[in-house]
N, C-alpha and C positions, 0 to 999 in steps of 0.2 A: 297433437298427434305428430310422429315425426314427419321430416319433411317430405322422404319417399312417400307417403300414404295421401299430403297434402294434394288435391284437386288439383289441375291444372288453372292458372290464369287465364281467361280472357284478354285477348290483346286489347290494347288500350284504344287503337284507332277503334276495332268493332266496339267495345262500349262508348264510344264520344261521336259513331257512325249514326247520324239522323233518321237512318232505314232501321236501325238496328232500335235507337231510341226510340221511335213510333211503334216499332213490332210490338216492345218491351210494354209499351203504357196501354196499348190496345188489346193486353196479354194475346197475341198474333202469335200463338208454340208455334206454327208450322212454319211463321217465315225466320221465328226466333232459332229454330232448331238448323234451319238450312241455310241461315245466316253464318252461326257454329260450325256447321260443317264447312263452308266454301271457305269463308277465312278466317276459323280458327282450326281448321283440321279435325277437328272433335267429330268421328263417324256417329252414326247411328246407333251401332252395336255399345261402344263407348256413353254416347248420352243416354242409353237405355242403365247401364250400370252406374252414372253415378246418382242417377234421379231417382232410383227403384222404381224402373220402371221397364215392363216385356217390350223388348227389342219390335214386334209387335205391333204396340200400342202406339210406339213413336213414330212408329211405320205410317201407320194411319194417321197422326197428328200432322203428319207432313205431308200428306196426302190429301187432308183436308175432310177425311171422312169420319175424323174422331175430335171434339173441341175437349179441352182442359178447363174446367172453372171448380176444382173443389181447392179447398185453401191448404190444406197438408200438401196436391202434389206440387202446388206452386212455388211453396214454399221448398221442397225437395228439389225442384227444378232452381232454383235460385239459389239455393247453398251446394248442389251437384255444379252446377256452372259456373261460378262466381261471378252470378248477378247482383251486380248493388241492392239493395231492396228497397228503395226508392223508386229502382226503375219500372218494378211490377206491381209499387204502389203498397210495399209491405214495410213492416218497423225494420228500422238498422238491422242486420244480419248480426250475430254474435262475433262471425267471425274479422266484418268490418273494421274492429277497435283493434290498434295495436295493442297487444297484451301486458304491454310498459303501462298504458295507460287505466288497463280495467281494474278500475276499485274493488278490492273484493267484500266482504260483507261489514268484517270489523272498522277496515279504512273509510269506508262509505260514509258522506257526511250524514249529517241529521241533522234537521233541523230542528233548532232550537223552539219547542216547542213545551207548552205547558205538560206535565204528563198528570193521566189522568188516571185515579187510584181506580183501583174495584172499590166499589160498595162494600164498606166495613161491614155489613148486617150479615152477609153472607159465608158461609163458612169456605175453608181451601179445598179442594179437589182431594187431598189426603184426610182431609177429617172425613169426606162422602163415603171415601174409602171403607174407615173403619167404622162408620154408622151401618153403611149396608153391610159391612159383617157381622154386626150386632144384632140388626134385625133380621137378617137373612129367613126364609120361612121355607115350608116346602112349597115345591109349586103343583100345582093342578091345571085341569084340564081348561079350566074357566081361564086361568093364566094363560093358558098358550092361545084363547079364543082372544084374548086381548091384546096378546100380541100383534094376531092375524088381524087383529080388526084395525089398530095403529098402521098397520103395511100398507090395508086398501085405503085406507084417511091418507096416507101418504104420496099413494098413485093418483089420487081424485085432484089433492092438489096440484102434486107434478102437473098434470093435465092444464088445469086451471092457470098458476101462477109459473112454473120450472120449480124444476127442482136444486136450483144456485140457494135461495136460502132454506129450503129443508135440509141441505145436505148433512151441519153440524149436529141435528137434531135424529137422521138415519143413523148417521156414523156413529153417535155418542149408544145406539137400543144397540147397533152391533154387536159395538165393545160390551157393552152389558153383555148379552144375550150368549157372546164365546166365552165372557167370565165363566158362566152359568151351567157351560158345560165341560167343566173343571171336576164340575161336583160330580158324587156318583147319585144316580136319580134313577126311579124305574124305569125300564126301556121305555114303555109307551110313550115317557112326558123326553127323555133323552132323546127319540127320536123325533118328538114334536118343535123340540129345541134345535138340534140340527137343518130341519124344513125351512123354520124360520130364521135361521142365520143367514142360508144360503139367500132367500127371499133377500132379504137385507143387504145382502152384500152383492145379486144383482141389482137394487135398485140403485144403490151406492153407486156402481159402476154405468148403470143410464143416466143417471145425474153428470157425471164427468163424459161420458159420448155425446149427450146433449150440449154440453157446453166447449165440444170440441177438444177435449184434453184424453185425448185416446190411449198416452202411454197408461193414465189414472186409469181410464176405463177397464183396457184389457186387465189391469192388477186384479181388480175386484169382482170383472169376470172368474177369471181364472181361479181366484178364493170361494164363490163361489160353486164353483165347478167341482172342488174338494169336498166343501160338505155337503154338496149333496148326494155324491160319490161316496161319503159314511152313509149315509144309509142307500143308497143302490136305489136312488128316485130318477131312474131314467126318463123319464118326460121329463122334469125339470132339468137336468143335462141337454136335453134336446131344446128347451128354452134360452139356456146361456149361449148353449155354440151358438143358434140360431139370431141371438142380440149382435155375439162376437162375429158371424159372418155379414150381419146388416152394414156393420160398424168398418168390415172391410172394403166394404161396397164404396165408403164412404172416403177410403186411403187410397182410393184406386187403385185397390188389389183383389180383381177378382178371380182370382184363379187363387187365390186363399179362401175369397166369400163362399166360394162352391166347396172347396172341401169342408169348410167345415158346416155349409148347410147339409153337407154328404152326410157327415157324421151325424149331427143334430137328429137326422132322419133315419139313421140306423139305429141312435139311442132310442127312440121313438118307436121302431118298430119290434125292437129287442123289448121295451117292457111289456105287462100285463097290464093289458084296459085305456091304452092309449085309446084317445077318441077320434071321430072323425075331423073336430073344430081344430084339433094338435095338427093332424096331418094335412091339414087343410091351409093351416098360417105357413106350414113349415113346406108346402109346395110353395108357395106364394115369395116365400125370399131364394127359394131355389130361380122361383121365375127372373127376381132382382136378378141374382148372379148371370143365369144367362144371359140378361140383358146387358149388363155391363160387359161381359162379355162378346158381346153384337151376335150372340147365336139367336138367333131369329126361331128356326126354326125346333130346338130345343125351350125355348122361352114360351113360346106357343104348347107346347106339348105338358111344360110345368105348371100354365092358368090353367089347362082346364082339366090337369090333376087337380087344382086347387079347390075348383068347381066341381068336380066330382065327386070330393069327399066332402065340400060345404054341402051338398044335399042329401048327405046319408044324415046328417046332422037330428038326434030325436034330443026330444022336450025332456025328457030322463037320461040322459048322457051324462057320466059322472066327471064332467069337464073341471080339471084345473081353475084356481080362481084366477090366477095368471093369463088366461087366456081367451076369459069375458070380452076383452073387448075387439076379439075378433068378431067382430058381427055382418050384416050382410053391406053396410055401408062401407066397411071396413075392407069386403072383399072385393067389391066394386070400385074403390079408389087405386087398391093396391094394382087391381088389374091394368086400369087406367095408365097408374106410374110405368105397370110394366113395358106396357106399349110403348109411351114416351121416353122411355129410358131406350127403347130397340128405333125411337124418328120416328115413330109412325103414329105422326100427332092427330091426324083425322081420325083415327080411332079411340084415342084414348082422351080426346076433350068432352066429347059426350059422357063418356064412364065419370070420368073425375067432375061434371059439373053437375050431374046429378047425385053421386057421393055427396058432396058438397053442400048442395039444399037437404040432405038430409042430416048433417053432423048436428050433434048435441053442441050449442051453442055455448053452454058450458066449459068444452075442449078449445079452449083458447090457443093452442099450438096446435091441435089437431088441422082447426080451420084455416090457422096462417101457414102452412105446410103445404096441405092441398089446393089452397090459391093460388100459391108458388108452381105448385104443378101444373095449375090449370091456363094461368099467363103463360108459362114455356109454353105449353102445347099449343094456345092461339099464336104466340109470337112466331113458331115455329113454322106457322101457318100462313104467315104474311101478315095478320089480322094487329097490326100494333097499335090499333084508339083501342082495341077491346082489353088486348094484352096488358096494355097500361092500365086501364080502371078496374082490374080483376088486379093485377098488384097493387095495386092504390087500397083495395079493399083489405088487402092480404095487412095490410099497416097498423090499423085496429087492434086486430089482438093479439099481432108479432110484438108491439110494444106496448102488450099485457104481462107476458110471460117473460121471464127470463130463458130465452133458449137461444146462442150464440149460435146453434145450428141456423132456427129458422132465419135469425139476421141475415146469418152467411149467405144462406141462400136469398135472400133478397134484394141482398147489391150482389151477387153475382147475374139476378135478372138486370139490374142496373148495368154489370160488363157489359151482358148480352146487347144491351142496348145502343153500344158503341153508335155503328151505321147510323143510329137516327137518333143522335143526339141534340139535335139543332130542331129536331119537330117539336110543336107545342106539346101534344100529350106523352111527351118522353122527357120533357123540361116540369113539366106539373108532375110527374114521379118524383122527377129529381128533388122538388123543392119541397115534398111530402116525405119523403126519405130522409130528406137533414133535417126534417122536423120531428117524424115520428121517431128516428133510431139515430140519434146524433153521437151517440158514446159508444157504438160496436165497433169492434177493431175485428178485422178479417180483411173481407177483398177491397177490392179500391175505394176508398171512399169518394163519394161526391165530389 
């Protein structure tokens, strides 16, 4: 970039300052931010634009009534600032390397290593090519139930194992599946093929939100959001903003997550035969938004929209399959998060602990997600032998799954855990955390 646009420096004495060091390793934004201001001049309004982040939010960081632990903003906060990335426990910063020195792809060495052929037996990628245009056939109805049936076998295991190694396997029925609609085909099966692309190219995109890679994400939203905008399936539009506004929840950008859960809920009510389970999930991340937003009182008013259209709910509702697995466990934990997400942990420990004895054992991320929720809200509560063995449990089937999400979130309860790092059941985390998750990169490690 040129140099005009270049971030300002940090003076060298604040970063080599021992207050400043401790803030940084403790991720401590408010005394990190008021450190910035006093002596390095950098106001408020200023570390609100280069962090992306509302003038606001920092407002509150520094006031102590808002804490920082998702790993994009800190990461935003550490290349807005120019914080080493050492000092907040993150990999080298890109822009650390003098640019004399960064190898680019071709210079990069390589090690000398055996290289290992493909399987002669197999044919090249261009021969597949021209086989499937030799056998190419029409397609039918039974064809697009097998597609539909490959998407749910797809989401059962997302559940089960992440979606990190289905990915190549989504992405490769994708490409098929927009080949496909190249052809000219009777509407009915053309529009059955557009359904499922979209299907495909949001789960594409929850595989990369789950794994923390959000520029990926929003792409495959957003492709997405085009087919199925061919054919005019507003509830399924109102599904992708509704991912895409979770996903901002997750940037710390909630005044993004709200409009476009706004929107989600407008697609939603603009179609024919929207159910009451659609309007029911899609008050529910309205609730996230205001919560992230610390509207309390808005947040409040969005569960028990939630809950009021979860009870219209009939046994013949011609519900989306997308949106099965909003069920009533599902509306109980979200409640739970809602509260927790607004402090207000004495309410939401009970909601999420009883979710929680009831999840399908099978949802291996589901259950390591909602432990994580259920430890903040005890921890939150003073209660830290309990908060600890409710994380300790969360370990299980976090390192079942590949989801850099739910990692993330469980050394950030490890941040949390600063203050009382020297007690036994905060040291027995510790040493269950570098056993169960030893290769996740996010927040501090151990």
């Amino acid at each position: 970039m040129p140099d005009a646009d270049r971030p300002q420096e940090l003076p060298a004495r604040l970063l080599t300052d021992p207050e400043m060091i401790n803030a940084c390793r403790l991720r401590d934004f408010a005394r990190v931010f008021r450190l910035v201001k006093t002596r390095a001049g950098i106001y408020p309004s200023m570390i609100a634009r280069r962090c992306e982040l509302t003038p606001s939010r920092v407002g509150e960081v520094i006031t102590g009534r808002r804490h920082l632990l998702h790993m994009e903003v800190i990461e935003r906060i550490a290349d807005g600032l120019r914080i080493p990335g050492h000092m907040l426990g993150l990999a080298r910063r890109s822009w650390e390397t003098p640019q004399a020195l960064v190898a680019t792809e071709r210079e990069a060495h390589q090690p000398s290593e055996p290289e290992h052929e493909a399987p002669t037996s197999l044919p090249g990628p261009d021969v597949d090519s021209i086989l499937a245009l030799a056998t190419r056939t029409s397609l039918s109805p039974a064809t697009l139930e097998a597609f539909r049936s490959s998407i749910e076998d797809y989401w059962r295991r997302d559940n089960q194992h992440g979606g990190e190694p289905l990915r190549p396997a989504i992405v490769g029925q994708l490409r098929h599946v927009v080949g496909l609609l190249k052809e000219n085909r009777p509407s009915s099966i053309q529009h059955g093929l557009y359904g499922i692309a979209a299907e495909l190219a949001r789960l594409t995109g929850w595989t990369y939100f789950d794994a923390r890679q959000y520029n990926q994400a929003r792409a495959y939203f957003t492709e997405a959001l085009h087919l199925a905008k061919e054919i005019d399936d507003r509830q399924f539009m109102a599904n992708v903003l509704a991912c895409m506004s979770l996903q901002a929840t997750y940037q710390d950008k909630p005044a993004d997550s709200l409009a476009l859960v706004t929107a989600a809920q407008d697609q939603a009510r603009s179609a024919i035969g929207t159910t009451p389970r659609v309007l029911s999930m899609l008050s529910m991340r309205e609730a996230f938004a205001h919560a992230t937003l610390g509207s309390q009182a808005r947040t409040h008013e969005a569960i028990k929209e939630a809950h009021r259209q979860f009870e219209r709910i009939g046994q013949t509702d011609p519900d989306p399959a997308w949106v099965s697995y909003f069920d009533e466990p599902k509306l109980i934990v979200d409640t739970g998060i809602a509260h927790g997400r607004l402090g207000e942990a004495a309410t939401a420990e009970p909601l999420i602990a009883d979710a929680l004895r009831r999840e399908d054992h099978s949802n291996q991320r589901g259950r390591a997600f909602h432990a994580f929720w259920l430890a903040r809200t005890q921890l939150d509560q003073g209660k830290l032998d309990q908060a600890c063995q409710t994380a300790t449990q969360a370990l299980q089937p976090a390192s079942a799954v590949a989801s850099e999400r739910v990692s993330g979130h469980l050394r950030e309860f490890y941040d949390q855990l600063a203050p009382h790092r020297q007690e036994p059941v905060a040291l027995a985390f510790e040493a269950r955390l570098r056993e169960a998750l030893p290769l996740v990169s996010g927040s501090t490690r151990p």
